[in-house]
C-alpha positions in Angstrom: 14.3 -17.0 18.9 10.9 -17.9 18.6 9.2 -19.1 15.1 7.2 -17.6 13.1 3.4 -17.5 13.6 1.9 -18.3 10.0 -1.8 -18.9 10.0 -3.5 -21.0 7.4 -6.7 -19.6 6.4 -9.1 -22.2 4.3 -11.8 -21.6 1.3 -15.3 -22.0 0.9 -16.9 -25.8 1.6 -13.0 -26.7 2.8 -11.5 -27.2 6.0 -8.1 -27.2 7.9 -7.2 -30.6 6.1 -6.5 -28.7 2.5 -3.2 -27.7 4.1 -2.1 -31.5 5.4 0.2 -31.8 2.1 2.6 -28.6 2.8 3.3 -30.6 6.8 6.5 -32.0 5.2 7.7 -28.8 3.8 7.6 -26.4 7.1 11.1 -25.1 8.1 11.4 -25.1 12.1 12.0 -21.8 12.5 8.0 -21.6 11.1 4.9 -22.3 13.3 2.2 -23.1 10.7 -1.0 -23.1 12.2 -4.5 -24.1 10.2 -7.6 -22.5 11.7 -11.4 -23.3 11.2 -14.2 -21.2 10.4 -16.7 -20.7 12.5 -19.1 -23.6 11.6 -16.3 -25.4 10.1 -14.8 -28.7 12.0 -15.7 -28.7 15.9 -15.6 -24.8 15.6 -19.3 -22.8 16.2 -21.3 -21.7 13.3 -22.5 -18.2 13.6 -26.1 -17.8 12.7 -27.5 -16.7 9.3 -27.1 -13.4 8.2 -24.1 -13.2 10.1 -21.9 -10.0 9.7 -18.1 -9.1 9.4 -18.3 -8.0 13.0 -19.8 -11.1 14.3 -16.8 -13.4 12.2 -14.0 -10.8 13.7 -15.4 -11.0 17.3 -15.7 -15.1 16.9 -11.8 -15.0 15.5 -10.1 -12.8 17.3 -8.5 -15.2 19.7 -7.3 -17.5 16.4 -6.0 -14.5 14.1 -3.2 -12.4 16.0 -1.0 -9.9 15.1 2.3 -10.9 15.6 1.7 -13.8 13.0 1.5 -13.7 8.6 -2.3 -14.8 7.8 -2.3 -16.7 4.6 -5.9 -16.8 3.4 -6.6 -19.3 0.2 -9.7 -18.5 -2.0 -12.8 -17.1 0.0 -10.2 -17.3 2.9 -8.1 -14.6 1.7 -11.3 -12.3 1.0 -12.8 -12.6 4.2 -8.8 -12.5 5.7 -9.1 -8.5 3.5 -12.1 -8.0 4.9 -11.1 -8.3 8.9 -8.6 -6.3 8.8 -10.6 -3.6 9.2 -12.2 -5.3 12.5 -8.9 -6.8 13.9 -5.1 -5.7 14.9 -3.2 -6.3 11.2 -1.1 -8.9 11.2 2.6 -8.4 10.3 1.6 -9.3 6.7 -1.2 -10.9 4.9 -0.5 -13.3 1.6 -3.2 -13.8 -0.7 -3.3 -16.9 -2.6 -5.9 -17.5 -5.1 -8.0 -14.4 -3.6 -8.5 -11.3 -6.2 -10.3 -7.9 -4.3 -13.4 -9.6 -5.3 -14.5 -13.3 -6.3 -16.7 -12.4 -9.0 -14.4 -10.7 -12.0 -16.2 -7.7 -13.1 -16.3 -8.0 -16.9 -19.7 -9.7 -17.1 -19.1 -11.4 -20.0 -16.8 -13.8 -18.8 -13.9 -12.6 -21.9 -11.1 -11.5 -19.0 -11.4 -14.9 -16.9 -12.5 -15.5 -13.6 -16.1 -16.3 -12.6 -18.7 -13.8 -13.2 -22.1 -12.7 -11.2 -24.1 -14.5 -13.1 -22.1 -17.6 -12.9 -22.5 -17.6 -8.9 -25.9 -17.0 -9.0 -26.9 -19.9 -10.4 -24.3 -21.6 -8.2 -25.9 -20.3 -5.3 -29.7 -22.0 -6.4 -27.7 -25.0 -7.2 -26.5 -25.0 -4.0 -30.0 -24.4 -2.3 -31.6 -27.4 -4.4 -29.1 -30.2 -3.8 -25.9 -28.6 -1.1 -23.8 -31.9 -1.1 -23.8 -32.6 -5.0 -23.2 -29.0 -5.7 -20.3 -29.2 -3.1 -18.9 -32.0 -4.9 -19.1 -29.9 -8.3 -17.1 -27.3 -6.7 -14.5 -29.5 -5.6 -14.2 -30.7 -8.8 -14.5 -27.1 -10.4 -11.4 -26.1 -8.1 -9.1 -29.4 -9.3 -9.9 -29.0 -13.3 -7.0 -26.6 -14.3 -4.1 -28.6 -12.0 -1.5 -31.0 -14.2 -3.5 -34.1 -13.1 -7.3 -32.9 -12.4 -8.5 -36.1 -11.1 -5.7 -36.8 -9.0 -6.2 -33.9 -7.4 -9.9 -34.1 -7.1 -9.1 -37.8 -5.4 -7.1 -35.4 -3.1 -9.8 -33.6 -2.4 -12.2 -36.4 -1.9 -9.4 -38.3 0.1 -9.0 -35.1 2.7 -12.2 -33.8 3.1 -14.2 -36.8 3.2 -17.7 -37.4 1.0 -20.0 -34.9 2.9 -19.2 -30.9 3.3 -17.5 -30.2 6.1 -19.8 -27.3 7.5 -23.6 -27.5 7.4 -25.8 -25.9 4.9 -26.3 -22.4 6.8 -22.2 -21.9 7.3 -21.7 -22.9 3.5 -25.2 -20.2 2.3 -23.2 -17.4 4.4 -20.2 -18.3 2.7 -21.7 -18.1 -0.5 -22.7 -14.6 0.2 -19.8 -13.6 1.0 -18.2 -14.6 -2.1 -20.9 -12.6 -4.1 -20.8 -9.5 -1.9 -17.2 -8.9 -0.4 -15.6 -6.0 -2.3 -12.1 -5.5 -1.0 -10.5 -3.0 -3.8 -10.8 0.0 -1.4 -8.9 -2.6 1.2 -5.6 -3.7 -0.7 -5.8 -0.1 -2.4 -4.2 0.9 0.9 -3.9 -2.0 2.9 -2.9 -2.2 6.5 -0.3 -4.3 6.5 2.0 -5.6 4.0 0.2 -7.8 1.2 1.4 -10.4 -1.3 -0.9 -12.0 -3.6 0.3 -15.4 -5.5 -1.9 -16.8 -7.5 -2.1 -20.1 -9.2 -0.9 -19.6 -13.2 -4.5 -21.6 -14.9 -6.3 -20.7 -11.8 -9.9 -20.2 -13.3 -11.3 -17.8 -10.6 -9.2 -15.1 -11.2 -9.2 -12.8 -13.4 -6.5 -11.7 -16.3 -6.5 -8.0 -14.4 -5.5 -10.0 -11.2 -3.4 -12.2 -12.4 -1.1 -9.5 -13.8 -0.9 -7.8 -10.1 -0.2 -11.3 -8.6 2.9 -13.3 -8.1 2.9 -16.3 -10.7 2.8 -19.8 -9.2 3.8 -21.7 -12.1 1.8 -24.5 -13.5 -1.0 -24.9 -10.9 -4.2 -24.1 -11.2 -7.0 -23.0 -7.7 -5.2 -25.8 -5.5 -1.0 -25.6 -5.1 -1.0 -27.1 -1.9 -2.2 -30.5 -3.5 -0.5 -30.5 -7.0 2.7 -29.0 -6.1 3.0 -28.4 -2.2 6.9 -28.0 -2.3 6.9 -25.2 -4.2 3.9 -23.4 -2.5 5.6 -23.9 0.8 8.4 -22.5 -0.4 7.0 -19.4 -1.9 5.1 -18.8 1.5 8.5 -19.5 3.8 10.0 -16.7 1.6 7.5 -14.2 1.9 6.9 -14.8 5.1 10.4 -14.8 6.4 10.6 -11.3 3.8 7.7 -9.7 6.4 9.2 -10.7 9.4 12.8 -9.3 8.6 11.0 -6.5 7.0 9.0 -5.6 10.7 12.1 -6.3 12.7 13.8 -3.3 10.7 11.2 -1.0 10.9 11.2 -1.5 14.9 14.8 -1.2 14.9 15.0 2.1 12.8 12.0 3.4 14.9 14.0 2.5 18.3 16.9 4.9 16.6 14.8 7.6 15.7 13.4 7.6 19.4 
């Protein structure tokens, strides 16, 4: 029997190395596979402005269908997003990915990060990129157990300089602020699964009610508990696979 195709899908201003701590955690009847970004690692950038259609054209030969895509953060949005531009996968988990990044109560009183709040990111961003990067990296470690042991994660995996250049991380930005996938998960193409981190701060209380609980993390499982993540994705995605055998088995009887 062959394993299980799991693809690894990253965040914004974060490569494949996020996903080094769950190595020791991967039964053998898993393949895990981490995948860049276009302008991410050794991987092309696309050119400004790019569009959904561009990123599913440039991805297609890393994001097949007989495989569960787990997409993390802006990972899981864009993840949403292609499956109207792709063959669906046999199931899609969400982890720390709402329908949209921004919450939608404006005021910031249900959690999550609001519009205005990215904005200002984004002009950040566009005055000093690598500082700002380093603030986000630190945003995303401050509600885990031990915040700056995981932010020394961070640091240790990803190096001291973003690991895309300043156009790939703009686009990305974009995307945060604009990708709107409620219409998406409200009738998905494949099976989804959201889990989401119990103090993560960029979700919202409305999402974390429709998400599975991970229990005591915050944006980044993989680094403070990596066990447990691993475990919850081996489940869910041996749960899809069984779940697509049956379905193929019950269609062979009906034909």
């Amino acid at each position: 029997m062959q394993p299980l195709r799991v693809i690894l899908l990253s965040g914004w201003g974060v490569d494949q190395h996020i996903w080094q701590p769950l190595e020791t955690y991967w039964p053998d009847h898993l393949a895990p596979q981490a995948i860049e970004w276009p302008g991410y690692g050794a991987t092309p950038a696309l050119r400004a402005g790019a569009t959904l259609t561009s990123l599913a054209e440039a991805m297609a030969p890393s994001l097949p269908s007989d495989a569960v895509w787990v997409g993390w953060s802006l990972g899981g949005l864009l993840a949403t997003a292609l499956l109207e531009h792709l063959p669906p996968p046999r199931g899609l988990i969400l982890l720390g990915a709402g329908d949209t990044f921004c919450a939608r109560d404006e005021t910031g009183a249900s959690g999550g990060v609001t519009t205005r709040e990215l904005k200002a990111f984004q002009r950040a961003f566009q005055r000093e990129p690598t500082a700002t990067w380093q603030h986000f990296l630190r945003w995303q470690a401050q509600e885990e157990l031990n915040p700056r042991q995981a932010y020394r994660q961070l640091r240790d995996l990803l190096g001291d300089a973003p690991p895309a250049d300043n156009i790939t991380l703009a686009s990305g930005l974009q995307w945060l602020a604009s990708i709107d996938n409620r219409s998406r998960l409200a009738a998905p193409l494949c099976p989804v699964v959201r889990l989401t981190g119990e103090y993560d701060p960029f979700i919202s209380r409305a999402q974390h009610h429709i998400s599975e609980t991970l229990s005591g993390v915050g944006h980044c499982p993989m680094l403070s508990q990596p066990q447990a993540l691993a475990a919850s994705i081996i489940r869910h995605v041996t749960q899809m696979a069984n779940d697509a055998i049956q379905m193929t088995n019950t269609s062979m009887a009906v034909l």
